[in-house]
mmCIF file of the N, C-alpha and C atoms, coordinates in Angstrom:
data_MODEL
# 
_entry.id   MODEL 
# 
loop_
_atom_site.group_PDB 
_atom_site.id 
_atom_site.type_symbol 
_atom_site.label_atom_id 
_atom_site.label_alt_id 
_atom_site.label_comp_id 
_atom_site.label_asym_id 
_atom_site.label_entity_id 
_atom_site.label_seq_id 
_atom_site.pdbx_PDB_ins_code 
_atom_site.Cartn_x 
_atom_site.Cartn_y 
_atom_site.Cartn_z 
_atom_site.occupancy 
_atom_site.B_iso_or_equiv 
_atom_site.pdbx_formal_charge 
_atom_site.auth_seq_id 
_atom_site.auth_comp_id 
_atom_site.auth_asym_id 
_atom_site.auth_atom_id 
_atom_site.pdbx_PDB_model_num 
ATOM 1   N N  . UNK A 1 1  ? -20.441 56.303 -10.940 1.00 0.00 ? 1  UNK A N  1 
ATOM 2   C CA . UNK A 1 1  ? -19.522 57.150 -11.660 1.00 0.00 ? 1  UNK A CA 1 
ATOM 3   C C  . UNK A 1 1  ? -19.674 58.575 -11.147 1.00 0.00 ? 1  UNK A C  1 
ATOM 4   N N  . UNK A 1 2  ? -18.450 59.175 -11.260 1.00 0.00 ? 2  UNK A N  1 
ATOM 5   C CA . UNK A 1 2  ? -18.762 60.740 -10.381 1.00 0.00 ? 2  UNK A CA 1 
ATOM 6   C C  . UNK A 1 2  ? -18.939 61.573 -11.459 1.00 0.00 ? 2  UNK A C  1 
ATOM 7   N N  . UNK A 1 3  ? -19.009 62.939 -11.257 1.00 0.00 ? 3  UNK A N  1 
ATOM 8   C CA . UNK A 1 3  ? -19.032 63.280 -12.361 1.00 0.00 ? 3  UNK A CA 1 
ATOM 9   C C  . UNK A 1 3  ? -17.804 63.881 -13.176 1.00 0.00 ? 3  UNK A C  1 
ATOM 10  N N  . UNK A 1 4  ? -16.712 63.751 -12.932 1.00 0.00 ? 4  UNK A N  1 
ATOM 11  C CA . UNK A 1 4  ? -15.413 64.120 -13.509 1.00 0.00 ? 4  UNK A CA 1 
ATOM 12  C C  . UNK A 1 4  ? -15.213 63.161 -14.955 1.00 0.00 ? 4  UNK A C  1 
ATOM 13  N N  . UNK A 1 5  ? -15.422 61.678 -14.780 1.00 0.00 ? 5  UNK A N  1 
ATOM 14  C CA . UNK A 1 5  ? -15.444 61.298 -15.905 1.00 0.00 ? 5  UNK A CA 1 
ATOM 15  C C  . UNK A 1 5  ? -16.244 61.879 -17.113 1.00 0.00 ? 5  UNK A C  1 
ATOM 16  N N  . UNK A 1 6  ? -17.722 62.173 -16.717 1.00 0.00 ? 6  UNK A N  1 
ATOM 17  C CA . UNK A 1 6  ? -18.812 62.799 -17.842 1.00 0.00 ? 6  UNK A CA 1 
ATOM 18  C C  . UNK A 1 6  ? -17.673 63.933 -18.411 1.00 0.00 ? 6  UNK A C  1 
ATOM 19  N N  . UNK A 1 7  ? -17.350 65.112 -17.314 1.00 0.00 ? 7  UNK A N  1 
ATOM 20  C CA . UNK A 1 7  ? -16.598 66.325 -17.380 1.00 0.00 ? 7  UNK A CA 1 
ATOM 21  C C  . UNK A 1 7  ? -14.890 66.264 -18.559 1.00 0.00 ? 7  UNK A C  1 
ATOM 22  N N  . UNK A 1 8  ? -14.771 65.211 -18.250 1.00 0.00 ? 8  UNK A N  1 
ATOM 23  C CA . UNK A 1 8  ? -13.454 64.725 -19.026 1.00 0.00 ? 8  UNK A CA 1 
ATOM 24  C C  . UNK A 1 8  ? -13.394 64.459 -20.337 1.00 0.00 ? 8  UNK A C  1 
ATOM 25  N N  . UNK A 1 9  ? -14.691 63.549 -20.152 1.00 0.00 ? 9  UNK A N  1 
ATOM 26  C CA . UNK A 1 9  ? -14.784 62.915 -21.688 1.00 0.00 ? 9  UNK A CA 1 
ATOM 27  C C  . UNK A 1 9  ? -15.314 64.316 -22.256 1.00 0.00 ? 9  UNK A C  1 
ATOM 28  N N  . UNK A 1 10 ? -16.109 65.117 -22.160 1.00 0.00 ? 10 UNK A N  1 
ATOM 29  C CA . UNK A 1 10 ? -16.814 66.693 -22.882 1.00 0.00 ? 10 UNK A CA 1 
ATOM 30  C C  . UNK A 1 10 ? -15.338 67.537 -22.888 1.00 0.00 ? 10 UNK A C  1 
ATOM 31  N N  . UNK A 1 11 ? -14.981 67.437 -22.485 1.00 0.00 ? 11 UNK A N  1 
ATOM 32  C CA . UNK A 1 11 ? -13.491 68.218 -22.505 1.00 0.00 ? 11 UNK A CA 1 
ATOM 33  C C  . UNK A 1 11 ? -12.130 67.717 -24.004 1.00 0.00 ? 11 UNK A C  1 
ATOM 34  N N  . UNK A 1 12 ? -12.719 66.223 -23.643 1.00 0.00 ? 12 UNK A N  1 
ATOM 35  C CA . UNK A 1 12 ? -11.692 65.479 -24.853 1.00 0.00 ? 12 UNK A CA 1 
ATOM 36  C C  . UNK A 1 12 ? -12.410 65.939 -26.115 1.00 0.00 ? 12 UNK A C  1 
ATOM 37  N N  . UNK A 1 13 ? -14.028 66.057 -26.277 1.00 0.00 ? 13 UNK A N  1 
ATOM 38  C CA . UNK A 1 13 ? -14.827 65.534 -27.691 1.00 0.00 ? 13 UNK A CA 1 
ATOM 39  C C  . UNK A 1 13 ? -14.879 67.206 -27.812 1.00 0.00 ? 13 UNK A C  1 
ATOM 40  N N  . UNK A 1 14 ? -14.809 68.057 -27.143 1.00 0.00 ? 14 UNK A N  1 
ATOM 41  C CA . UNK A 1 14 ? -14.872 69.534 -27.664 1.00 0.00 ? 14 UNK A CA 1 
ATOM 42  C C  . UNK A 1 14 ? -14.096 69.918 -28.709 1.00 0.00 ? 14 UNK A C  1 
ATOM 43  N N  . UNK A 1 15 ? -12.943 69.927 -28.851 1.00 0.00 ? 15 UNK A N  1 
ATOM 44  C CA . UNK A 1 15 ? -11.596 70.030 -29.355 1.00 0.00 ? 15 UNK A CA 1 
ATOM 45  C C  . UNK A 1 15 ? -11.802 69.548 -30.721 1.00 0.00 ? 15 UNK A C  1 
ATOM 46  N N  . UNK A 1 16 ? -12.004 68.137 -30.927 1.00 0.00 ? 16 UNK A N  1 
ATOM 47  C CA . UNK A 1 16 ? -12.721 67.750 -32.455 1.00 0.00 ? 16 UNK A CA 1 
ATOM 48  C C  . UNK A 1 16 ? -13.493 68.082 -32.786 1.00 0.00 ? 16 UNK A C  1 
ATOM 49  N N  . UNK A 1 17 ? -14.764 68.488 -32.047 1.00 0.00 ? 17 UNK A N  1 
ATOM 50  C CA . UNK A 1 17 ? -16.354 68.691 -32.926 1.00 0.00 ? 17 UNK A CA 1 
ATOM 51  C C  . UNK A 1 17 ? -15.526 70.052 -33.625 1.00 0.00 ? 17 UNK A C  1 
ATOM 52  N N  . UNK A 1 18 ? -15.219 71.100 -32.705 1.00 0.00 ? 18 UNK A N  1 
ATOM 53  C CA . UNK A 1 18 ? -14.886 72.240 -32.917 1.00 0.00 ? 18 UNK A CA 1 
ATOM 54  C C  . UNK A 1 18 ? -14.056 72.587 -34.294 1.00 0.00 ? 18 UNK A C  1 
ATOM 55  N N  . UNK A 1 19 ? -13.408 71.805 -34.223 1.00 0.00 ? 19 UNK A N  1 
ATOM 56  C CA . UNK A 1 19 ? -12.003 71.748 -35.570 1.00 0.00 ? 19 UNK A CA 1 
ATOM 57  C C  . UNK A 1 19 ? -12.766 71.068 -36.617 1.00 0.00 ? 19 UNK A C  1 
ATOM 58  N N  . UNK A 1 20 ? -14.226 70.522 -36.626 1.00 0.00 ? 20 UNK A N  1 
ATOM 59  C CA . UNK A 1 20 ? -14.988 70.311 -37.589 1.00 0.00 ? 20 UNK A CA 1 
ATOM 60  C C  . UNK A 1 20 ? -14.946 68.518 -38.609 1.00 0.00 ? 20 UNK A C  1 
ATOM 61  N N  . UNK A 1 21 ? -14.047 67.860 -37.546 1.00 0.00 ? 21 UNK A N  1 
ATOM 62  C CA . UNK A 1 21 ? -14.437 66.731 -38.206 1.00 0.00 ? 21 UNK A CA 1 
ATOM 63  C C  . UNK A 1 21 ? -15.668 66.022 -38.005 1.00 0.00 ? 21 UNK A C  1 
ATOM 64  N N  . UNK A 1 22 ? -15.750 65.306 -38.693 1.00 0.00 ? 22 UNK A N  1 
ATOM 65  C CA . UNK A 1 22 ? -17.127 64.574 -39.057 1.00 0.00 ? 22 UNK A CA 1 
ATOM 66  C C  . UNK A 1 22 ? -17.635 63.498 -38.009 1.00 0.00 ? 22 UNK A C  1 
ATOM 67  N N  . UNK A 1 23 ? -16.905 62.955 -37.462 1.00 0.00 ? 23 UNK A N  1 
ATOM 68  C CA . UNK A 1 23 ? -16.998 61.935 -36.020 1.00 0.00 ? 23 UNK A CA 1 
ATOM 69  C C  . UNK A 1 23 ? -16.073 61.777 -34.943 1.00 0.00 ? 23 UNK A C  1 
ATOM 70  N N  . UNK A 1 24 ? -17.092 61.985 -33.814 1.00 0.00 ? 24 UNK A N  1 
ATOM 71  C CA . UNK A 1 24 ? -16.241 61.681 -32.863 1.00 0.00 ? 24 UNK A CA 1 
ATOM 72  C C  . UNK A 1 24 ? -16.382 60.317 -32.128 1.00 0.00 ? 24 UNK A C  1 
ATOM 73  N N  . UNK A 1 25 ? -15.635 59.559 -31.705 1.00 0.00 ? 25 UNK A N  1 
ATOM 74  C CA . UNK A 1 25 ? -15.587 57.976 -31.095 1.00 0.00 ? 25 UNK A CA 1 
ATOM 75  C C  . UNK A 1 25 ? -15.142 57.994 -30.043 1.00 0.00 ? 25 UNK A C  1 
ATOM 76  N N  . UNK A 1 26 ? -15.729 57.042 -29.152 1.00 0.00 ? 26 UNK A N  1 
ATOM 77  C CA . UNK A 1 26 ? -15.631 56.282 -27.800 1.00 0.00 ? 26 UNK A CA 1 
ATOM 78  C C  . UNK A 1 26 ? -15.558 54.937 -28.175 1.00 0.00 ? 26 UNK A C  1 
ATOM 79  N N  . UNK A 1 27 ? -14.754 54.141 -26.938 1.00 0.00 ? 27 UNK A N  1 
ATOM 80  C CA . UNK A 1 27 ? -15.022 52.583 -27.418 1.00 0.00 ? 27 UNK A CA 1 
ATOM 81  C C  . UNK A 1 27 ? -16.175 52.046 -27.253 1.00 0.00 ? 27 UNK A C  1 
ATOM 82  N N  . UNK A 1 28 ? -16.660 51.532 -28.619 1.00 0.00 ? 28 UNK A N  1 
ATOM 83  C CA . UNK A 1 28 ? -18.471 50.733 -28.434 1.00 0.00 ? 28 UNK A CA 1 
ATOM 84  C C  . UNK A 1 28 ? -19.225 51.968 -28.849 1.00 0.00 ? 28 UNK A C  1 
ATOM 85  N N  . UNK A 1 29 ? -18.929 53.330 -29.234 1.00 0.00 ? 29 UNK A N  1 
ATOM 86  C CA . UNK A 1 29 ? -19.911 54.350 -29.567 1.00 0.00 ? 29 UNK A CA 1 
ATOM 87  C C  . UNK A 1 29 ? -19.209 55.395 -30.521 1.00 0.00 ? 29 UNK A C  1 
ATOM 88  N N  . UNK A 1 30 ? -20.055 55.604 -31.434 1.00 0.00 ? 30 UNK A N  1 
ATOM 89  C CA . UNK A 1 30 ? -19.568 56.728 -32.830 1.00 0.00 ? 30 UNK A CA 1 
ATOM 90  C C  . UNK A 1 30 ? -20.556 57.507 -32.872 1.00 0.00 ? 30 UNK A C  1 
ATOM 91  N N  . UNK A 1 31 ? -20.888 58.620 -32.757 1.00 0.00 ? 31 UNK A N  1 
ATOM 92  C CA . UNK A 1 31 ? -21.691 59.716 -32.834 1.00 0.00 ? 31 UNK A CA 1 
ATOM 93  C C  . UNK A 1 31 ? -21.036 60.133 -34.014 1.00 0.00 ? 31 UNK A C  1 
ATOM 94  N N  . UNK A 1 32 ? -21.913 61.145 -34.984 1.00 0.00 ? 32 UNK A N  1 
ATOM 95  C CA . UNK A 1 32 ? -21.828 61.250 -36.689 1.00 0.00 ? 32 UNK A CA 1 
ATOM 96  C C  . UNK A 1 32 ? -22.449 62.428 -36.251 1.00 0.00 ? 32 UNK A C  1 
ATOM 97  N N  . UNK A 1 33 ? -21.731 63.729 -37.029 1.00 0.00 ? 33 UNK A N  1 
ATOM 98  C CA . UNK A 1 33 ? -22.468 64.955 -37.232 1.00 0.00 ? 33 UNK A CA 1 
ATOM 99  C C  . UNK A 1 33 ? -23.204 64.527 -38.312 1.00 0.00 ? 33 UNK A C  1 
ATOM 100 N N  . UNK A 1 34 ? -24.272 64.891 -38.206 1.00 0.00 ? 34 UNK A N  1 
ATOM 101 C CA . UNK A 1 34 ? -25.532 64.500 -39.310 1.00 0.00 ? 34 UNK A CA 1 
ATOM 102 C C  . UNK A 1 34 ? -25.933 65.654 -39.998 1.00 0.00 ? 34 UNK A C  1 
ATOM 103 N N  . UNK A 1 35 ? -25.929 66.046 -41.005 1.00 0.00 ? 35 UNK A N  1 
ATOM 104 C CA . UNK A 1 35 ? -26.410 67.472 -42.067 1.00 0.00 ? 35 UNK A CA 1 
ATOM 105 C C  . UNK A 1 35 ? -27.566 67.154 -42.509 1.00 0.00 ? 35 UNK A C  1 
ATOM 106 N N  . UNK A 1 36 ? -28.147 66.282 -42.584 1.00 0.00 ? 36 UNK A N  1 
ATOM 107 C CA . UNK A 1 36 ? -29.762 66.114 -43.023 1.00 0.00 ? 36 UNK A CA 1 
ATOM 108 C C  . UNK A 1 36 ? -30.402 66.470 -42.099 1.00 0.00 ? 36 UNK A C  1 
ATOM 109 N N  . UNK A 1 37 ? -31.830 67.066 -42.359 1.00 0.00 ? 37 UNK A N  1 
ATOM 110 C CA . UNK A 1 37 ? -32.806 67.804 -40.900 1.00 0.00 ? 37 UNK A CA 1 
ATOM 111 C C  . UNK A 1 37 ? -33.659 66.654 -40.372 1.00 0.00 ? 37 UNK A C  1 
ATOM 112 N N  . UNK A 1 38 ? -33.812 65.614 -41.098 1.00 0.00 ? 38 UNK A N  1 
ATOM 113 C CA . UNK A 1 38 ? -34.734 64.881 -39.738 1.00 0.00 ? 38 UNK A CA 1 
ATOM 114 C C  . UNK A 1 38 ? -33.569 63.603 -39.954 1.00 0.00 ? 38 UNK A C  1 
ATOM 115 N N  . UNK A 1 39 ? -33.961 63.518 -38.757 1.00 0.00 ? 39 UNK A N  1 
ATOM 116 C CA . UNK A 1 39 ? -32.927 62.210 -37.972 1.00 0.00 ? 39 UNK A CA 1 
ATOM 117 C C  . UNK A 1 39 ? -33.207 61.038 -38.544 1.00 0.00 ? 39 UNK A C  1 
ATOM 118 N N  . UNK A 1 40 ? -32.470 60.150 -38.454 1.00 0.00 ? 40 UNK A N  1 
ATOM 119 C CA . UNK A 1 40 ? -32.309 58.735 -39.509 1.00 0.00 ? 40 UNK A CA 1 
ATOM 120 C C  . UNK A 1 40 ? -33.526 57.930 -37.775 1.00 0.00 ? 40 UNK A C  1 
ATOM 121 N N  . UNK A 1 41 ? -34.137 56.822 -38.219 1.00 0.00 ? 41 UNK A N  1 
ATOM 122 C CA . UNK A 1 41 ? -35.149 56.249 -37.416 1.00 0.00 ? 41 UNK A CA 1 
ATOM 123 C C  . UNK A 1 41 ? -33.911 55.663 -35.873 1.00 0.00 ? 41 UNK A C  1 
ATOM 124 N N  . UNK A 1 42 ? -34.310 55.920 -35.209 1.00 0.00 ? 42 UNK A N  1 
ATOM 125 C CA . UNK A 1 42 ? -33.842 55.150 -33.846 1.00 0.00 ? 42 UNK A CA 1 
ATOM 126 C C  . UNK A 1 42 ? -32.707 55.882 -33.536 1.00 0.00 ? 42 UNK A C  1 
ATOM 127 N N  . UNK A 1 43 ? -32.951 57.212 -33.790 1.00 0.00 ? 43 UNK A N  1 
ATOM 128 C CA . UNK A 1 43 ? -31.598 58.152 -33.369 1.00 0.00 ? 43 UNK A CA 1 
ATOM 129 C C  . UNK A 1 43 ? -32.508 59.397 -32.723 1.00 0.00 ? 43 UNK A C  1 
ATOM 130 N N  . UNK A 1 44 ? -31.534 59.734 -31.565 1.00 0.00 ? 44 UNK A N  1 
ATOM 131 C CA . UNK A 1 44 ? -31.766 60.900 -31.127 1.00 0.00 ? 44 UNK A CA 1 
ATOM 132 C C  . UNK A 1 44 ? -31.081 62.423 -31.501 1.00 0.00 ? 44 UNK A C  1 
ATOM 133 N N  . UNK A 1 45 ? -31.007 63.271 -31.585 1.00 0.00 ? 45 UNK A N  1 
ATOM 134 C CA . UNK A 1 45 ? -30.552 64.761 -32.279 1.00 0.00 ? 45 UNK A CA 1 
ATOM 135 C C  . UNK A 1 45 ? -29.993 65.209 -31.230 1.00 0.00 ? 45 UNK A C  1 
ATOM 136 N N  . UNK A 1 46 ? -29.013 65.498 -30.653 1.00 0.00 ? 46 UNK A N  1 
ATOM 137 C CA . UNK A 1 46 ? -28.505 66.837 -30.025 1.00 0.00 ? 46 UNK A CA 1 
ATOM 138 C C  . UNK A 1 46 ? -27.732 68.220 -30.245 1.00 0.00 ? 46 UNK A C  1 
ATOM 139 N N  . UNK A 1 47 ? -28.603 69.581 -30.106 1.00 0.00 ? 47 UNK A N  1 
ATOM 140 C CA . UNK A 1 47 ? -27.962 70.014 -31.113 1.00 0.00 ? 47 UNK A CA 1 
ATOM 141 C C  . UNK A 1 47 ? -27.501 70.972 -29.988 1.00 0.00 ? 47 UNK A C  1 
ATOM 142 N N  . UNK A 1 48 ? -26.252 71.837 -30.192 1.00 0.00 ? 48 UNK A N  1 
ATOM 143 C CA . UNK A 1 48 ? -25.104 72.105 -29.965 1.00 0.00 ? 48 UNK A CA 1 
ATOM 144 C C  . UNK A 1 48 ? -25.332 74.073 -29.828 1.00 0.00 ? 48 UNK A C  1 
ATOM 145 N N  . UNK A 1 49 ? -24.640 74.933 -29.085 1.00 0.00 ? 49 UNK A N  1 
ATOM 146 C CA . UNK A 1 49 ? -24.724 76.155 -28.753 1.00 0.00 ? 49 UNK A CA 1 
ATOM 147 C C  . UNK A 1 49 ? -23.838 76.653 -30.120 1.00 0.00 ? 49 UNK A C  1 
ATOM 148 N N  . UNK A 1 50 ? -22.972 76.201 -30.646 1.00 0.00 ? 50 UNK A N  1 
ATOM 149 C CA . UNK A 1 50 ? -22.652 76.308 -31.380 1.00 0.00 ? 50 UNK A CA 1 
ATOM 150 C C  . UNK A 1 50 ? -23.438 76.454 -33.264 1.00 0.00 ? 50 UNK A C  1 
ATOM 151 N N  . UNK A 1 51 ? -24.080 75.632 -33.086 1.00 0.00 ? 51 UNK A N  1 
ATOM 152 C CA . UNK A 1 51 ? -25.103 75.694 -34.331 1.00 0.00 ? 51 UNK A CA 1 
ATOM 153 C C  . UNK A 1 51 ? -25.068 74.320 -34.487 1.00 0.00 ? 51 UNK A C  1 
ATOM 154 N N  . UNK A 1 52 ? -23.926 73.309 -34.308 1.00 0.00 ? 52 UNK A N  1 
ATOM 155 C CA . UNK A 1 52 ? -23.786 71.861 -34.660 1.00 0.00 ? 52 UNK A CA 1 
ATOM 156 C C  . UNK A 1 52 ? -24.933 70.754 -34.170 1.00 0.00 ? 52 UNK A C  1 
ATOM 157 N N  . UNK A 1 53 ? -24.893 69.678 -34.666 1.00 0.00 ? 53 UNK A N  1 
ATOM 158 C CA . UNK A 1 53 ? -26.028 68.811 -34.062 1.00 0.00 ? 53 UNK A CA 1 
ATOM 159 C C  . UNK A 1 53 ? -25.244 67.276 -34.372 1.00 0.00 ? 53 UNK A C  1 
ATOM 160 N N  . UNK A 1 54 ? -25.440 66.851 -33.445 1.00 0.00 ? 54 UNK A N  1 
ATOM 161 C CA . UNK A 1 54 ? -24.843 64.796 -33.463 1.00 0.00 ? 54 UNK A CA 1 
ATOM 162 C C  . UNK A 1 54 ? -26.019 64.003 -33.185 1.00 0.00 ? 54 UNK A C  1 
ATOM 163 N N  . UNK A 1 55 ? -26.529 63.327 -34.124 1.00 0.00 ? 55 UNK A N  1 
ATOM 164 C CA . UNK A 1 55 ? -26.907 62.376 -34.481 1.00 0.00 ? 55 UNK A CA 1 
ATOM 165 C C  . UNK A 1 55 ? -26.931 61.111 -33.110 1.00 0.00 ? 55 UNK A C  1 
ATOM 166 N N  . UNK A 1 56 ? -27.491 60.586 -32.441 1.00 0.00 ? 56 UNK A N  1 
ATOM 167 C CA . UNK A 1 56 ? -27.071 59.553 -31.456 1.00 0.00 ? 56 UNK A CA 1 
ATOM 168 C C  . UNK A 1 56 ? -28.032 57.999 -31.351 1.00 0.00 ? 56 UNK A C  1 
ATOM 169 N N  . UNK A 1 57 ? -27.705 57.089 -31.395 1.00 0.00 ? 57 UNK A N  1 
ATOM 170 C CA . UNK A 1 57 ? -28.470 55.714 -31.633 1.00 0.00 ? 57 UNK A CA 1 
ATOM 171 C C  . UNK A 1 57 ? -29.395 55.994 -30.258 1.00 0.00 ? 57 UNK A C  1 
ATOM 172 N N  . UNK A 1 58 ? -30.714 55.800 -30.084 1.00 0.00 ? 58 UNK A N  1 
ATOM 173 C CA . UNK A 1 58 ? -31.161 55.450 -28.909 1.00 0.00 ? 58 UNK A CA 1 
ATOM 174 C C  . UNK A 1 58 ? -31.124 54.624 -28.068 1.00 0.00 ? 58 UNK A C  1 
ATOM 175 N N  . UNK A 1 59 ? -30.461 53.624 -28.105 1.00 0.00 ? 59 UNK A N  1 
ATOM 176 C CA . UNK A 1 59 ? -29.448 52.832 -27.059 1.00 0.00 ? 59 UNK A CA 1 
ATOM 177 C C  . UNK A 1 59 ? -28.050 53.194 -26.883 1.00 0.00 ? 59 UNK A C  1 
ATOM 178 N N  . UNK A 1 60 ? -27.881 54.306 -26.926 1.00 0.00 ? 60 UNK A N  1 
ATOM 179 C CA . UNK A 1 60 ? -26.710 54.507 -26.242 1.00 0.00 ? 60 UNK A CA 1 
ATOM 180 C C  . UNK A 1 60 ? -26.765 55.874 -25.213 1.00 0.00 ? 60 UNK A C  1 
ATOM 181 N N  . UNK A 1 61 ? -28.454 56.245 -25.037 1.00 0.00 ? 61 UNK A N  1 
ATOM 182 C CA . UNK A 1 61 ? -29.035 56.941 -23.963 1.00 0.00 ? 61 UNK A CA 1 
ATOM 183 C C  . UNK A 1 61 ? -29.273 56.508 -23.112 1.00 0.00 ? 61 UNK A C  1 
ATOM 184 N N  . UNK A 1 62 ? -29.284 55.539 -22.479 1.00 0.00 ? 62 UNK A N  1 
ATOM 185 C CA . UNK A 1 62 ? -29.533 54.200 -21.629 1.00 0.00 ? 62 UNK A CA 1 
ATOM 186 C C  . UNK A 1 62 ? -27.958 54.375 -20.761 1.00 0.00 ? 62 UNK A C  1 
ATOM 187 N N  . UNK A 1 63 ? -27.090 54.501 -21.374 1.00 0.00 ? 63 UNK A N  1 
ATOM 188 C CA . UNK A 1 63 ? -25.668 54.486 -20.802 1.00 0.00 ? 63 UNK A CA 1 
ATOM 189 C C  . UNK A 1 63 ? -25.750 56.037 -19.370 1.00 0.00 ? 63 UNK A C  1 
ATOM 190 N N  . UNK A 1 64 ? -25.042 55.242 -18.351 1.00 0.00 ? 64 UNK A N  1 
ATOM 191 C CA . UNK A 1 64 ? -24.697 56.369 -17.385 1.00 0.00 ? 64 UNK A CA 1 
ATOM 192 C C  . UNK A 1 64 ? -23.649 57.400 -17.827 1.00 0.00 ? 64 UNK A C  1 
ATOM 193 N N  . UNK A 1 65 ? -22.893 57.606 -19.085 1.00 0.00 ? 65 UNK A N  1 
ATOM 194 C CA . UNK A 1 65 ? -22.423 58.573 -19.304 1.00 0.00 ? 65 UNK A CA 1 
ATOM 195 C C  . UNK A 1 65 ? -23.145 59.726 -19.628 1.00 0.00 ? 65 UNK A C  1 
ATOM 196 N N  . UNK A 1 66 ? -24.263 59.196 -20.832 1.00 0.00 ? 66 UNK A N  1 
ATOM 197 C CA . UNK A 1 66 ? -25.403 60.543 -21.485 1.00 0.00 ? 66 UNK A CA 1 
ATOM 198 C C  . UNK A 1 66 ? -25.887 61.093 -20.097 1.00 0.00 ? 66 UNK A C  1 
ATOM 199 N N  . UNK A 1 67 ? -26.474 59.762 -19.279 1.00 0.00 ? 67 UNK A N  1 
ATOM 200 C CA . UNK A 1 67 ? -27.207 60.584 -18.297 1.00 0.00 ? 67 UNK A CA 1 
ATOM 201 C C  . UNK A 1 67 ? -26.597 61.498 -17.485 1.00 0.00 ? 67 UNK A C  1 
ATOM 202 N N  . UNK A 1 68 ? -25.322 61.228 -17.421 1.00 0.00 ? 68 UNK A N  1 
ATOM 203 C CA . UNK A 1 68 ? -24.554 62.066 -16.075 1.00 0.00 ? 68 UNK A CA 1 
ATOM 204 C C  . UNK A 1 68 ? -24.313 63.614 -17.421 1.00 0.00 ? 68 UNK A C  1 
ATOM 205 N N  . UNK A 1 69 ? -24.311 63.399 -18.404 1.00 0.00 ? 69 UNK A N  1 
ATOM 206 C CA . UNK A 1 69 ? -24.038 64.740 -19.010 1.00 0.00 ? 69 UNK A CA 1 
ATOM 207 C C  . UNK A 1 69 ? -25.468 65.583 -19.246 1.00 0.00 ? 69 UNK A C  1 
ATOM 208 N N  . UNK A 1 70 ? -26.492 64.937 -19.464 1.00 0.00 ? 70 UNK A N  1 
ATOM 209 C CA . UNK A 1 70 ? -27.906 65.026 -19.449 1.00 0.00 ? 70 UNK A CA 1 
ATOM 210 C C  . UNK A 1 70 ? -28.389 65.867 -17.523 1.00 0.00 ? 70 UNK A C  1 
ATOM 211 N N  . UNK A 1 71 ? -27.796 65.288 -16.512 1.00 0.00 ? 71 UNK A N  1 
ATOM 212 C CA . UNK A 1 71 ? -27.975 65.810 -15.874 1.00 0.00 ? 71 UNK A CA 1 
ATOM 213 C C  . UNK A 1 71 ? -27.314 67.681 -15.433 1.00 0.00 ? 71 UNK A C  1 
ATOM 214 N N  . UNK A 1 72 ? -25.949 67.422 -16.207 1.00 0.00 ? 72 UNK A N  1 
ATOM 215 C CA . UNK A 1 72 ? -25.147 68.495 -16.259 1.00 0.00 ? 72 UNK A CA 1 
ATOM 216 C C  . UNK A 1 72 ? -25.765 69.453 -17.213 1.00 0.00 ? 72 UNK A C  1 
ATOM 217 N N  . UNK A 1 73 ? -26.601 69.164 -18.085 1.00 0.00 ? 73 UNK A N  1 
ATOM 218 C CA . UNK A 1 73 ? -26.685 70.426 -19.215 1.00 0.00 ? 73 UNK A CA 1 
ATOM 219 C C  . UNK A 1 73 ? -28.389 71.289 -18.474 1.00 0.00 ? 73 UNK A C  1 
ATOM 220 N N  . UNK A 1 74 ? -28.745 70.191 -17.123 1.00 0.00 ? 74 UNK A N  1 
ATOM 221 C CA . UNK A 1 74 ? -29.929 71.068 -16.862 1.00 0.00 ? 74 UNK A CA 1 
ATOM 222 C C  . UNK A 1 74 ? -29.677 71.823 -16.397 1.00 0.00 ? 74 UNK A C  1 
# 
């Protein structure tokens, strides 16, 4: 995968987090803004320049999308 797809999909999910709804979806994946401070068990936290934070299952870090965006945010 190159990296335009990673770039595309962050381009689509900006637009919603921003306007403040509560989830954003991919097919096979739902990330949940989470308001509680510690993370529900088998989830990872990413939190956001903005102040926001999404909630993420730890199998769905395994996927070449996180990583290709994981590589982009270093």
């Amino acid at each position: 995968m190159g990296p335009e797809k990673p770039m595309k999909m962050g381009r689509k999910w900006e637009k919603p987090a921003a306007s403040g709804r509560k989830r954003i979806s991919h097919p096979g994946l739902i990330v949940e803004m989470n308001s509680s401070l510690a993370p529900e068990k088998g989830h990872f936290v990413m939190y956001t320049s903005d102040g926001g934070h999404f909630s993420i299952p730890l199998q769905c870090l395994h996927g070449n999308i996180f990583r290709e965006l994981f590589k982009m945010s270093e």
